[in-house]
C-alpha positions in Angstrom: 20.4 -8.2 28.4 23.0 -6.6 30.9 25.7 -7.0 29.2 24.9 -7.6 25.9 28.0 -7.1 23.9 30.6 -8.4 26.4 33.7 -9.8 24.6 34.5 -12.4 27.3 33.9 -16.4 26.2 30.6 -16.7 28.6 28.9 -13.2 26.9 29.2 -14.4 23.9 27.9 -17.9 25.2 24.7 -16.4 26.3 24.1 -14.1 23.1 24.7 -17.8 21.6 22.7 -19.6 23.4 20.1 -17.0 23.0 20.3 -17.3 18.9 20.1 -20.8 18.7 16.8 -20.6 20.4 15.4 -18.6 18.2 16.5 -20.6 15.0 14.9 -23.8 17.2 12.1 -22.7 17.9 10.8 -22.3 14.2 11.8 -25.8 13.8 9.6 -27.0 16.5 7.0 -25.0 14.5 7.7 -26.8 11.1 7.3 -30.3 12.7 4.2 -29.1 14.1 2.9 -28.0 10.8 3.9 -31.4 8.5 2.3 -33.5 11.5 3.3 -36.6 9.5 3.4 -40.7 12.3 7.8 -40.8 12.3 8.5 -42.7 15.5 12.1 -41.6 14.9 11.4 -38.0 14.7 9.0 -38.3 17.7 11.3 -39.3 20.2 14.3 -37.2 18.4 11.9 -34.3 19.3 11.1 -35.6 23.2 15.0 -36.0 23.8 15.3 -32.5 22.4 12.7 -31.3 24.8 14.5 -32.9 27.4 18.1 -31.2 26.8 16.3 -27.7 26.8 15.0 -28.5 30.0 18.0 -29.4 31.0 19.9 -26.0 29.5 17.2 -24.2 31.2 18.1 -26.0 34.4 21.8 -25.7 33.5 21.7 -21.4 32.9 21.7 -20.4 36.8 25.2 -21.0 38.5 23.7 -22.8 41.1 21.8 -25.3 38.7 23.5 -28.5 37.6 25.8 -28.4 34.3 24.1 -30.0 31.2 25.6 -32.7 29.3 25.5 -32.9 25.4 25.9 -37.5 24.9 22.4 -37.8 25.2 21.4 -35.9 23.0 24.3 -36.4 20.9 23.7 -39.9 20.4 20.2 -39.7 19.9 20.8 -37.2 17.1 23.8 -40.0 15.7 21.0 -42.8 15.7 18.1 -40.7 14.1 20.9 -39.9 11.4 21.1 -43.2 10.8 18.0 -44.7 10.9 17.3 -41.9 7.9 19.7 -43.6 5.4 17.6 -46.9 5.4 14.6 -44.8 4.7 13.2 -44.9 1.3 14.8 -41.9 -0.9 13.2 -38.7 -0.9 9.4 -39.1 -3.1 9.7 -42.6 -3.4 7.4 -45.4 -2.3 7.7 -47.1 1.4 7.4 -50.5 1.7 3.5 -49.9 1.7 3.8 -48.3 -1.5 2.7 -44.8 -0.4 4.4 -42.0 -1.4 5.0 -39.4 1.8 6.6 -36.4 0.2 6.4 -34.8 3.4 8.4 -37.3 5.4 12.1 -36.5 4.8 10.8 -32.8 5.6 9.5 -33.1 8.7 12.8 -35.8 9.5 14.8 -32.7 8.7 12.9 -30.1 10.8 13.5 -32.7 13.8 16.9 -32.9 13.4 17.5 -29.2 13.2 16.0 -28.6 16.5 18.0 -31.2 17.8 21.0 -29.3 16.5 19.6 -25.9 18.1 19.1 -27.7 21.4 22.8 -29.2 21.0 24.2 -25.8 20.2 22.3 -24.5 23.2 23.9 -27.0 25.2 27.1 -26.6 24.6 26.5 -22.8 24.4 25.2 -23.2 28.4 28.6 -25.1 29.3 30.6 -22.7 27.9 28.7 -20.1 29.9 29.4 -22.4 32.7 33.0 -22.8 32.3 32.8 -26.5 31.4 34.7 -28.2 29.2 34.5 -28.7 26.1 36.0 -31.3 23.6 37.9 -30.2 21.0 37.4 -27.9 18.3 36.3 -30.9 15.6 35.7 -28.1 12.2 37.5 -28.7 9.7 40.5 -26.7 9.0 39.1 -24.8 5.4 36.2 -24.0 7.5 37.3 -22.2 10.4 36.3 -20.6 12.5 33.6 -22.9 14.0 30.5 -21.5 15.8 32.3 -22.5 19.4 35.7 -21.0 17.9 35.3 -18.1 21.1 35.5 -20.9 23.8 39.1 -22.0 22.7 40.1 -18.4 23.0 41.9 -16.6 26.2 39.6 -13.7 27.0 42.4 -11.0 26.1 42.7 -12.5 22.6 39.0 -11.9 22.6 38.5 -8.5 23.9 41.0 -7.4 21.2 39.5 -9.2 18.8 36.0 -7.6 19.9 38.0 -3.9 19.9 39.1 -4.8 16.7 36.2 -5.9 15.1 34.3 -2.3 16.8 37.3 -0.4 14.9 35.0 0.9 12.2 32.5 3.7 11.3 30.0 0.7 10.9 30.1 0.5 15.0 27.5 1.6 16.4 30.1 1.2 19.5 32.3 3.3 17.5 30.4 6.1 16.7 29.3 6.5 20.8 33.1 6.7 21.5 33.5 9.4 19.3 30.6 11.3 19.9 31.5 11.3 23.5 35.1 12.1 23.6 33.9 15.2 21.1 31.1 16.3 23.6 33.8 15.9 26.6 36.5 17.9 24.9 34.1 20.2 24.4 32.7 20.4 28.0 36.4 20.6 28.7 37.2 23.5 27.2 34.1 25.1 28.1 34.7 24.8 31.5 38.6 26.1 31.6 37.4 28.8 29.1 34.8 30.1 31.6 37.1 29.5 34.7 33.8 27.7 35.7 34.0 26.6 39.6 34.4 23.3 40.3 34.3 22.6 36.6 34.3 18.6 36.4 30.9 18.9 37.0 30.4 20.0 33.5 32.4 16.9 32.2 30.4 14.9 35.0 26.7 16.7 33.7 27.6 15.6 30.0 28.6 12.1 30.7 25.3 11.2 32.7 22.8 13.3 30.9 23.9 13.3 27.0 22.0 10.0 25.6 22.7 8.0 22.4 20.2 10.3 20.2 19.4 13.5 20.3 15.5 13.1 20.9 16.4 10.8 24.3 18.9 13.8 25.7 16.4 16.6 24.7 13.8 14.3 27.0 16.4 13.8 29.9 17.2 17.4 30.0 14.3 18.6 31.7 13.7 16.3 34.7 17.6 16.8 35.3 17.5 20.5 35.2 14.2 20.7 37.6 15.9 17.8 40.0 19.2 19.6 40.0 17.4 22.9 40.9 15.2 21.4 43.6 18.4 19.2 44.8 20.3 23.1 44.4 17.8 24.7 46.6 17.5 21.9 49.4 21.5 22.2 49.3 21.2 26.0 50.1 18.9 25.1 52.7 20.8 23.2 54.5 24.1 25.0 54.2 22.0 28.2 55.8 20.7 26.6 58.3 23.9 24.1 59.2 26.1 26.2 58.9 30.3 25.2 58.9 29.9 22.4 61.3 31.4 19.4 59.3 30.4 16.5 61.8 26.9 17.0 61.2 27.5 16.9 57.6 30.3 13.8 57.9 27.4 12.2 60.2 24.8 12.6 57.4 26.8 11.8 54.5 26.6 7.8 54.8 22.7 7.6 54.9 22.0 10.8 52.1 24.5 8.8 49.8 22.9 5.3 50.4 19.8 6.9 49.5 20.7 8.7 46.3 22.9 5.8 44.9 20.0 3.4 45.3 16.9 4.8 45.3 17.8 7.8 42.6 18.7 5.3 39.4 15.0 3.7 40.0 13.3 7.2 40.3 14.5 8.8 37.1 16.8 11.5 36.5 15.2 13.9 38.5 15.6 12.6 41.8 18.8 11.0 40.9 20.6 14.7 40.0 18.5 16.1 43.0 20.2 13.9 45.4 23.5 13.7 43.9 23.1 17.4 44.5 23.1 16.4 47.8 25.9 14.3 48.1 28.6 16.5 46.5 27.4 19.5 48.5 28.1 17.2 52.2 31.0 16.2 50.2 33.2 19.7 49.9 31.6 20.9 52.8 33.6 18.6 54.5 37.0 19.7 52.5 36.5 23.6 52.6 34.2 26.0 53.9 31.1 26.5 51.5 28.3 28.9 51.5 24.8 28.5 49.3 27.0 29.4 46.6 27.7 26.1 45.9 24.1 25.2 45.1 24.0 28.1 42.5 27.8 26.8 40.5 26.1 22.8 40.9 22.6 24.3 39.3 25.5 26.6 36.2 27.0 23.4 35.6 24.9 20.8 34.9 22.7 23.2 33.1 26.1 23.8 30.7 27.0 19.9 30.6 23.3 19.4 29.8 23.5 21.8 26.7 26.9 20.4 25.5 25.4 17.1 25.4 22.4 18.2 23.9 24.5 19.9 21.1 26.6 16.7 20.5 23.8 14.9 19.9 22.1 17.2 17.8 26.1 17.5 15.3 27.0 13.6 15.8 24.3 10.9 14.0 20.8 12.7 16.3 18.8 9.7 15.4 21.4 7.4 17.1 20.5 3.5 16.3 17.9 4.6 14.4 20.1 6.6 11.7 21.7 3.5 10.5 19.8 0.7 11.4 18.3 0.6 8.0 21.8 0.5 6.3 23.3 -1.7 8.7 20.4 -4.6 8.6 20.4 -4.2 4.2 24.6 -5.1 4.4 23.5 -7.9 6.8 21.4 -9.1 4.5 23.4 -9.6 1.7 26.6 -10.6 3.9 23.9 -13.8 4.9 23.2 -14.0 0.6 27.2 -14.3 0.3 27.3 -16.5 3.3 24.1 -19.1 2.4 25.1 -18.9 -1.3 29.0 -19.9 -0.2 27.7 -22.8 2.3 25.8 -24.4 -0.6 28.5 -24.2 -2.7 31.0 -26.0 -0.4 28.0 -28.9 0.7 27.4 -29.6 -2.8 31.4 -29.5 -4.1 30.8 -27.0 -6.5 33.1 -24.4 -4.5 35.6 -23.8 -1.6 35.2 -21.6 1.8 35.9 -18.0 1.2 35.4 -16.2 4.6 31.6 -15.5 3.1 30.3 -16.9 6.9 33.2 -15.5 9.0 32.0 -11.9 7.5 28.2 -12.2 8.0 29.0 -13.0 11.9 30.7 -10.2 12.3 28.4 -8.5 10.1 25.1 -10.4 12.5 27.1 -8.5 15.5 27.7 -5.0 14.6 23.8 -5.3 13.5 22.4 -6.6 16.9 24.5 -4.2 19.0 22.9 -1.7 16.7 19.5 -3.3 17.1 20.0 -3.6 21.0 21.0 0.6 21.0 17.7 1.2 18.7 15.4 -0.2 21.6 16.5 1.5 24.0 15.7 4.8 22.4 12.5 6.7 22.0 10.9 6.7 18.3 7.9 7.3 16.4 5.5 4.5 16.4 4.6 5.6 12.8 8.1 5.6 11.3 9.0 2.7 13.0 9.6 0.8 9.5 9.7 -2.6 9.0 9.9 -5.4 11.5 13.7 -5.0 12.8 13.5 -7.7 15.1 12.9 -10.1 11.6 15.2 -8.7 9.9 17.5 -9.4 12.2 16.8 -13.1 12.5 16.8 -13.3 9.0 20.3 -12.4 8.8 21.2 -14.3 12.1 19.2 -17.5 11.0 21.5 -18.0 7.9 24.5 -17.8 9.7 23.1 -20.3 12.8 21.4 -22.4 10.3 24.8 -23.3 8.1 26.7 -23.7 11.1 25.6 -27.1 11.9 25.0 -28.4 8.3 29.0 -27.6 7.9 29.3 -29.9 10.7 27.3 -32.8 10.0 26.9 -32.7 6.2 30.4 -34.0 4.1 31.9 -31.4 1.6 30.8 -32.1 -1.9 27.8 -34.9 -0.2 24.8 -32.1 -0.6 23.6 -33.4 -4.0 23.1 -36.9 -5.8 24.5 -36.4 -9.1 26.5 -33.2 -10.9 23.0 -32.0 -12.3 21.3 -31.9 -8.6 24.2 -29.8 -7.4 23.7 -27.1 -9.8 19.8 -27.4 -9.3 20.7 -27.2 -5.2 23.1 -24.4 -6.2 20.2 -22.5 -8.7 17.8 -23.1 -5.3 20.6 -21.3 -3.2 21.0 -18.3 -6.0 17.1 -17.9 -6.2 17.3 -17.2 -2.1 20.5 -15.0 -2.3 18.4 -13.2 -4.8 15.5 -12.4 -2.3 18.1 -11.9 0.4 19.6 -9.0 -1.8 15.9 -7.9 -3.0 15.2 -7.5 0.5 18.2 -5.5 1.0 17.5 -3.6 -2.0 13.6 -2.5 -0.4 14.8 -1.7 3.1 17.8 0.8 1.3 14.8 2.4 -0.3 12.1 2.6 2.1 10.0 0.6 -0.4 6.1 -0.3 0.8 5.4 -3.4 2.4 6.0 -6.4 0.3 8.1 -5.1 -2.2 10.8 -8.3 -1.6 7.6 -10.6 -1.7 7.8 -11.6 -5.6 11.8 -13.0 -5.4 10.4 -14.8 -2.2 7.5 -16.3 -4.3 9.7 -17.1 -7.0 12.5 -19.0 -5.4 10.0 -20.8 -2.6 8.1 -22.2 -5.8 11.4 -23.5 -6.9 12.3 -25.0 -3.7 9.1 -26.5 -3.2 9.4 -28.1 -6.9 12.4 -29.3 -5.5 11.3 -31.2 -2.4 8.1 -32.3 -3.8 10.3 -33.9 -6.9 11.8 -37.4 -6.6 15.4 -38.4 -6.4 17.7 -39.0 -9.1 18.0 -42.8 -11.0 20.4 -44.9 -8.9 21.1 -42.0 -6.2 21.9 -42.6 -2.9 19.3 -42.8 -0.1 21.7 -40.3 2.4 23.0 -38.0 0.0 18.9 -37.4 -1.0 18.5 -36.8 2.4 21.5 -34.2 2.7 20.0 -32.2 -0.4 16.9 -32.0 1.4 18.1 -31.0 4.7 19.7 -28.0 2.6 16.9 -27.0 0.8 14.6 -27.0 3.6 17.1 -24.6 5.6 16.9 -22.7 2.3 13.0 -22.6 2.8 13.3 -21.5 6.2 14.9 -18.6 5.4 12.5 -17.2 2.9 9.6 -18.2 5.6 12.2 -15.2 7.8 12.0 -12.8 4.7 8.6 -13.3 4.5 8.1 -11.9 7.9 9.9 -8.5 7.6 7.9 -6.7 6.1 4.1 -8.8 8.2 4.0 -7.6 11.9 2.7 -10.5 14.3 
């Protein structure tokens, strides 16, 4: 949370390491829910408990570094053990019929493969290394593709990536060079004394929406005065005797740079008031004077940020959070609808994932800009937070099924893989109906019918038994796609349900 959109390889480890967790922990919910006795499954699960302990363990510095082989072989010999399984809605050697089974065998493994990436997410937060890059060429990048990277190929590439209006990164940059230029010329125009403090007034005060800098503005005018007229004070009574105010200096700035942040603005531009007044004391005579051009031009610097805010986007993260999270929605459509294509051999990579992880990153910084600013509880909208994981949930969830599932091995024969690929065109279709309501403000449930439709299909699907003469594995890789596919109708369906 402190530094969310740092470019460098452990950053983007943690942001990682934070997604994968969340597209785990619905897994953990899904086995919970199918309850089905799978001895496999059940110690798949306690090995997976195990590695988050140990990632949790592994996250401080001082904590030991986690190792994947446990975990990785665990998740090798479940894999296995599922091929000799009876295919997908056919009888066991009992001659019951467990529909549910190969289900809840896929929601173990993927949150195994959410712990994993969590794992190896934590080493490369630790600086540990890694082996190598093992996705295949037509597919890069991989998910891990930052940890091969030097850290100025990355900060360029992050720079890069910020280099459009879509930034929410962007658009601060411009808004504040405008509002500095501005205080700038305001200040030389005027022949304002000691005019920086305009520039310095617009940069601390002026906030990423206009609602935030109207709120600030107050507190920092009243603390600047009060800070203005303690100044004076001090100067009158002091006098030009620049020891005592080198001797105080130390323990006035200790206090304002530490204590004023946690107090609010108010006592923070009442005591840095202070400080700058002990400060040019000490360089040049000064009178009470002083106080009055601090008071002039913070309360100038305070305006100009006030009006920058008001001309450049006023709502800040808010203005385009609804635009932003609709393109991420159908970047994921593209993305899911590209990954099925390539599992089942019906079509080649296109870049479809690359874009919706760049498009997953411009729409959390915006996301992590929105909650820090004040809104109206009643216009809040939909659930952003969902919308987000919906978007971020495709993109995490065909990460690993790239990586363990064979090109062209999704389906058992030519007519599954166009029923897999009909599944993965039903939930592109509620992706883009989704996208389609939040573009224009529709009521709550509006995407709720295209969920309904292609959830019925996909259950039809899983509930449906295999193919003559298919293979036992091959089942098992359709399934293990189209119950990712039903996960991430189960993340529509939360968008638009608080709680």
């Amino acid at each position: 949370m402190e530094r969310p959109a740092g470019a460098g390889a452990v950053d983007r480890a943690l942001t990682h390491c934070a997604a994968a967790l969340r597209y785990a922990g619905p897994q953990v919910l899904r086995i919970l829910r199918l309850a089905r006795p799978y001895p496999g499954a059940a110690r798949l699960t306690a090995v997976t408990a195990q590695a988050l302990r140990a990632a949790a363990a592994g996250l401080p510095r001082t904590g030991p570094v986690p190792d994947t082989g446990v975990l990785e072989r665990e998740l090798a010999a479940f894999d296995a053990a599922r091929a000799t399984e009876p295919p997908p809605g056919r009888t066991d050697r009992s001659g019951r019929t467990d529909r549910a089974r190969p289900a809840l065998g896929t929601a173990a493994l993927d949150s195994a493969e959410g712990a994993r990436f969590v794992l190896r997410a934590v080493r490369v937060g630790r600086r540990a290394p890694l082996p190598p890059d093992e996705t295949p060429a037509d597919q890069r990048p991989g998910p891990f593709w930052y940890a091969y990277d030097p850290a100025p190929l990355l900060r360029w590439r992050r720079f890069r990536a910020n280099l459009t209006p879509r930034s929410v990164a962007f658009r601060n940059a411009l808004r504040t060079a405008g509002a500095l230029g501005a205080a700038r010329l305001l200040a030389g125009g005027l022949d304002l004394s000691h005019g920086f403090w305009v520039l310095l007034a617009t940069l601390t005060l002026m906030r990423t929406s206009a609602a935030d800098t109207r709120m600030t503005l107050r507190p920092a005018l009243v603390g600047t005065a009060l800070g203005a007229a303690a100044t004076a004070a001090v100067l009158l009574a002091v006098g030009e005797h620049p020891l005592v105010y080198a001797l105080a200096l130390p323990p006035v700035m200790l206090i304002a740079f530490t204590a004023g942040p946690a107090l609010g603005p108010a006592w923070g531009q009442g005591l840095f008031t202070l400080v700058v007044a002990l400060v040019f004391t000490q360089l040049a005579p000064a009178s009470w004077r002083l106080a009055e051009a601090r008071v002039v031009n913070v309360a100038a610097g305070a305006a100009i940020g006030l009006l920058a805010g008001l001309c450049a986007w006023p709502r800040g993260g808010a203005q385009d959070l609804r635009r932003r999270t609709a393109a991420l929605l159908e970047d994921s459509a593209d993305a899911l609808r590209e990954t099925v294509a390539v599992l089942t051999g019906t079509g080649r990579p296109g870049g479809a994932l690359r874009r919706a992880r760049t498009s997953a990153l411009l729409t959390e910084a915006m996301y992590a800009q929105y909650r820090c600013e004040r809104h109206d509880p009643a216009g809040d909208g939909p659930s952003w937070q969902a919308a987000v994981l919906a978007g971020q949930h495709a993109v995490r969830g065909a990460e690993p099924l790239l990586a363990r599932i064979p090109p062209g091995t999704a389906a058992p024969h030519r007519g599954g893989a166009r029923a897999l690929v009909g599944h993965a065109d039903g939930v592109a279709a509620a992706y883009r109906r989704q996208a389609e309501a939040l573009r224009a403000r529709e009521p709550a449930g509006a995407a709720h019918p295209a969920v309904a439709r292609a959830r019925a299909a996909l259950v039809a699907e899983l509930d449906g038994g295999p193919a003559p003469g298919s293979d036992g594995r091959v089942s098992l890789h359709a399934v293990d796609v189209a119950v990712w596919l039903a996960g991430l109708l189960d993340d529509l369906q939360q968008i638009h349900e608080p709680g």
